[in-house]
ZAMARGU-4260 file (C-alpha; in steps of 0.2 Angstrom, whole numbers, plus 5000, padded with zeros to 4 digits):
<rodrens>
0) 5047/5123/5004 | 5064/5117/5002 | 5069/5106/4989 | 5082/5093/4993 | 5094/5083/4982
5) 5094/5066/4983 | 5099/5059/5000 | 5103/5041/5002 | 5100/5029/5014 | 5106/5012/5012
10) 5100/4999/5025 | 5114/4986/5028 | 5103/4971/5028 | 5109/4962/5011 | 5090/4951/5011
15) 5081/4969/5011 | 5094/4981/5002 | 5085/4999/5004 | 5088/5016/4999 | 5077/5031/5004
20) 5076/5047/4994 | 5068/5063/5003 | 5060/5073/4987 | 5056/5089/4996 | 5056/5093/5014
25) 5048/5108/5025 | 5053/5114/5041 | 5042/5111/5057 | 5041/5117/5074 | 5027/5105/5078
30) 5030/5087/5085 | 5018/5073/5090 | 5013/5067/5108 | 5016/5048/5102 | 5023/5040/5086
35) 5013/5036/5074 | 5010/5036/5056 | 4992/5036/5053 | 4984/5033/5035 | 4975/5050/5030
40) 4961/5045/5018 | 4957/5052/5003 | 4939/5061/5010 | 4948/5069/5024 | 4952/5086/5023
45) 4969/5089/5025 | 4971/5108/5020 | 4975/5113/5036 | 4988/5099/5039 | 5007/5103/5040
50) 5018/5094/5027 | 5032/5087/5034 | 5039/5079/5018 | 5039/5068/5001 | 5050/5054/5006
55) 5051/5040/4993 | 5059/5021/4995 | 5065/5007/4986 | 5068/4988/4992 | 5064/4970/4990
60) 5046/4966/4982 | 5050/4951/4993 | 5043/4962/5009 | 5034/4978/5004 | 5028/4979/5022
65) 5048/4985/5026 | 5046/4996/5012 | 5033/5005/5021 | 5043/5003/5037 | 5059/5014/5030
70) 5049/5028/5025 | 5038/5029/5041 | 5054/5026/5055 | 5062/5042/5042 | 5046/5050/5042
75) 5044/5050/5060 | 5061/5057/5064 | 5057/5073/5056 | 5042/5076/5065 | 5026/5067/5053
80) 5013/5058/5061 | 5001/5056/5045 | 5004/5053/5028 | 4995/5052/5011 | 4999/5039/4996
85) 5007/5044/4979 | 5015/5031/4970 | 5020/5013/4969 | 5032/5006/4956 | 5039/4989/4950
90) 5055/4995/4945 | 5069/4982/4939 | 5060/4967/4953 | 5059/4982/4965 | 5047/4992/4972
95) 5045/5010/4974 | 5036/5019/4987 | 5031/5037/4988 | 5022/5045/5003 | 5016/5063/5008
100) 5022/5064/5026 | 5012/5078/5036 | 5011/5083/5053 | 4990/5084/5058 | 4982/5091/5072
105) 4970/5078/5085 | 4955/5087/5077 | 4958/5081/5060 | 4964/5060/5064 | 4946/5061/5073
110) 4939/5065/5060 | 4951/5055/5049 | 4947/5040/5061 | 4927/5042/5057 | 4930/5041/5037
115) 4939/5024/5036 | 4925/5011/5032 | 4916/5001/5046 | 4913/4983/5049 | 4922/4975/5035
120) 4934/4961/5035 | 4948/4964/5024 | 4960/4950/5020 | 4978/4952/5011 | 4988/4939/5001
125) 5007/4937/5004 | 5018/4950/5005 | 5031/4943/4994 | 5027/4951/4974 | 5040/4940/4967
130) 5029/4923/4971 | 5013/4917/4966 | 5008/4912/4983 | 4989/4906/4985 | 4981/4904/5002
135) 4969/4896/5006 | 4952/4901/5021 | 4934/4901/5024 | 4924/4913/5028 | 4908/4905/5038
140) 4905/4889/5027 | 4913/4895/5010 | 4929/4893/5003 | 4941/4908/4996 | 4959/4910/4993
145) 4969/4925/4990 | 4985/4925/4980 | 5000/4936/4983 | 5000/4955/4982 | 4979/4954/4981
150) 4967/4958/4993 | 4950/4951/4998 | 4935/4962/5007 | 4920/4957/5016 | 4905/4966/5022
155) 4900/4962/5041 | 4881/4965/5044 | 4877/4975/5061 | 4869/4962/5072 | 4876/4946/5062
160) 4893/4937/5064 | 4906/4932/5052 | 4917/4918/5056 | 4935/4917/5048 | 4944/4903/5047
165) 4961/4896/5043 | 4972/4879/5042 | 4966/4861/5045 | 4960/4851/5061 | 4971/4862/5073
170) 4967/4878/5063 | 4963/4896/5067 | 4945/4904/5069 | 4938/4919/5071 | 4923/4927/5075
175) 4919/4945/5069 | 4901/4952/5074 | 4893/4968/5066 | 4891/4983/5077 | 4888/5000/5073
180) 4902/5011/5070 | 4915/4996/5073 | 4934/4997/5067 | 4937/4984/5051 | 4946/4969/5054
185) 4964/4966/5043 | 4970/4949/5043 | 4986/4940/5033 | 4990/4923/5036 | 5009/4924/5032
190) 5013/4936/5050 | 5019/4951/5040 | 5015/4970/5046 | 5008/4961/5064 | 4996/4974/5077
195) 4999/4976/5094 | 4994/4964/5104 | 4979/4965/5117 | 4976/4981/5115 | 4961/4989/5108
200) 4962/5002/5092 | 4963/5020/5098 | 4952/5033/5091 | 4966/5037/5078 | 4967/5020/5071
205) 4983/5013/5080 | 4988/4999/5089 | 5001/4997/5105 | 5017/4991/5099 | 5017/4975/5104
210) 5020/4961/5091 | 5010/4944/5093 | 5003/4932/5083 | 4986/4922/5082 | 4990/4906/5076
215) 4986/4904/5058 | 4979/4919/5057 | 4988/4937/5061 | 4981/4956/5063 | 4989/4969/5051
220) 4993/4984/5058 | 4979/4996/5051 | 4987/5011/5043 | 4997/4998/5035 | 4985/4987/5030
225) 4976/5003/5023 | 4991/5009/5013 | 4991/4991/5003 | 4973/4994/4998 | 4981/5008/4988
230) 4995/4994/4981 | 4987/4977/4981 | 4974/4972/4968 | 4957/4965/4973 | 4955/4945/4971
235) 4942/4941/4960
</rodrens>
């Protein structure tokens, strides 16, 4: 394995000032069919994997979804498809991210795909750290809110449905209904980290890039929303 100095990267966008460090790097021959970026979780077995690199970032606490978004662009450029969390910092009104990028055989994201948890609602607060921002839904006839930085989780009960709901007379509603083995639901209500559009999950976990919105209410990306399980903090 190579180890790198550090090499710098600063995004010219003044609101999202950005730096990405790659910590060690390995050289690949392997590259993926499609781009993606897929969350490995922490049961799968990875051993066989190829690891394609350590690359940390550091940006705005404003919008830790483009945190993400440097390392995986980077990541993907040298030939990762997967990665594993390692670290998140609040450094100086910063955050610091550091992922494992690999390169992961088919066999493995279907398996991958099978460990992530089934028929739950997961909601996230805004992205923004710096804010204390509370939100305010209901799921069915009760009344939650979900503050900045947190996260919310709801079990979905094969055979029953869960209505999500956000916003006033002209609000947004969901309906979510149990069924064995289906993908979990990740909503936000403040547009950030948004799935593809009309496009169903794939057996890997990723959605078609094409951004759109739900009123009110707005899908997160999966492997994203998976890795801010690993940073938020649950709402109590």
């Amino acid at each position: 394995m190579k180890k790198l100095l550090l090499v710098g990267l600063f995004l010219g966008q003044a609101a999202f000032s950005q730096s990405v460090e790659v910590l060690e790097t390995t050289d690949t021959l392997q590259k993926p069919k499609y781009q993606e970026f897929i969350f490995l979780n922490d049961n799968t077995d990875i051993s066989q994997s190829k690891p394609v690199a350590i690359i940390r970032s550091r940006g705005s606490l404003k919008n830790t979804a483009h945190i993400f978004d440097v390392i995986k662009s980077h990541a993907q450029s040298k030939g990762a498809n997967s990665f594993r969390f390692l670290e998140f910092k609040k450094i100086d009104g910063k955050g610091e991210l550091t992922l494992q990028a690999y390169f992961t055989t088919d066999s493995i994201l279907g398996v991958n795909f099978q460990n992530i948890a089934k028929n739950k609602i997961y909601v996230f607060g805004d992205d923004n750290l710096l804010e204390g921002k509370t939100q305010s839904y209901k799921i069915n006839d009760d009344k939650h809110k979900i503050s900045s930085g947190h996260y919310a989780v709801f079990d979905v009960k094969i055979g029953q449905e869960v209505r999500i709901f956000k916003g006033g007379f002209t609000g947004m509603t969901y309906y979510i209904k149990g069924e064995e083995g289906k993908t979990s639901k990740f909503y936000s209500f403040s547009g950030f980290g948004i799935a593809g559009g009309g496009a169903e999950i794939s057996s890997y976990g990723t959605g078609v890039g094409v951004n759109f919105t739900t009123g009110k209410i707005h899908h997160v990306e999966q492997n994203l929303a998976l890795l801010l399980l690993k940073i938020y903090e649950e709402e109590k």
